[in-house]
C-alpha positions in Angstrom: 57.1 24.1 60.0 55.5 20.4 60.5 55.9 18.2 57.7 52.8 16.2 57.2 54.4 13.3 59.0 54.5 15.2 62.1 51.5 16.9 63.7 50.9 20.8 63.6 50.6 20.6 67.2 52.0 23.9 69.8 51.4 23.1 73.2 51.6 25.7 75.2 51.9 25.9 79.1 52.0 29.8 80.3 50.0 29.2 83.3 52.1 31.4 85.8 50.2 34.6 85.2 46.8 32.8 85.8 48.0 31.3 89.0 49.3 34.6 90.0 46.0 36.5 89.2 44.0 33.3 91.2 46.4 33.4 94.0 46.3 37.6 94.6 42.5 37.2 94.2 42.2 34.5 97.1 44.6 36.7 99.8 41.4 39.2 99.4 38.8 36.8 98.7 35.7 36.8 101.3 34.8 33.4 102.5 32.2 33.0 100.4 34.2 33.2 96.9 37.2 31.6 98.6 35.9 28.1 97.4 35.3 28.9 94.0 38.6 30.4 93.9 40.2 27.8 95.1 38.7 24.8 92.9 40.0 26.8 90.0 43.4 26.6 91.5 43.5 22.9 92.0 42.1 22.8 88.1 44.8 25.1 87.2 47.1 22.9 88.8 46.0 19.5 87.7 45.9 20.8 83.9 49.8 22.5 84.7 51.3 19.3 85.6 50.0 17.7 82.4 53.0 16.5 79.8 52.9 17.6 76.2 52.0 14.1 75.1 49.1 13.7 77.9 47.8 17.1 76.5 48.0 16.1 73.0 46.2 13.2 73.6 43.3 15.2 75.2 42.9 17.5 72.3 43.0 14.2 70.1 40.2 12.5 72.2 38.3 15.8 72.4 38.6 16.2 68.7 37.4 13.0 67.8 34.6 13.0 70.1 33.2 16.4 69.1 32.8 14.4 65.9 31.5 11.6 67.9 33.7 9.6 66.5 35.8 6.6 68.5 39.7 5.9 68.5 38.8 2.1 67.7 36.9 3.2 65.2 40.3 3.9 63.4 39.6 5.0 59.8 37.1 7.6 60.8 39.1 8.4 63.7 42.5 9.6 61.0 39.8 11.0 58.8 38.1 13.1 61.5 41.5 14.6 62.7 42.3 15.3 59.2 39.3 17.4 58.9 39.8 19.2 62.0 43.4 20.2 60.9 43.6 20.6 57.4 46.8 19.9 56.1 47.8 16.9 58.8 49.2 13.8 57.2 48.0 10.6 57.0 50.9 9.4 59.0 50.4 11.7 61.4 46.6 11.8 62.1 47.3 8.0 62.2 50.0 8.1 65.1 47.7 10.4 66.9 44.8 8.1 66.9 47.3 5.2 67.6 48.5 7.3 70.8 45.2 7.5 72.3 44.6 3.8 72.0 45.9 1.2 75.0 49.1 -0.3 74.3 
């Protein structure tokens, strides 16, 4: 269990059964869905190679713009996390919003 210092935060990467399923359905694929299927691929791919702290960032700057809230905008920003995961710490939400920021 997280304390509230540390974020409640699972990232989770079982991909391999999706790219199996995409790959199986592009050996049959006719030419005209062979596309598609392979743009979802590459996506699949892109998002795979992704580290847990590049992920966490996404959800962080997804969360806070769904509240339409900026990272800059710092206060809101710790407040807005907070209310998207109830029970996050201050200290947490606050290294979260700090992580999406440029160093």
């Amino acid at each position: 269990m997280a304390s509230k210092n540390e974020p409640p935060i699972v990232v989770l990467h079982d991909l391999e059964d999706v790219r199996s399923e995409i790959n199986a359905a592009l050996e049959t694929a006719s030419d005209n869905r062979r596309p598609g299927l392979q743009a979802a691929l590459d996506i699949l791919n892109r998002h795979a190679t992704a580290t847990d702290d590049q992920r966490i960032r996404q959800w962080v700057r997804r969360t806070l713009s769904e509240a339409g809230v900026e990272p800059d905008e710092h206060v809101r920003a710790v407040k807005a996390l907070r209310d998207a995961v109830p029970g996050l710490g201050l200290i947490a939400a606050n290294d979260l919003v700090k992580s999406t920021l440029p160093h």
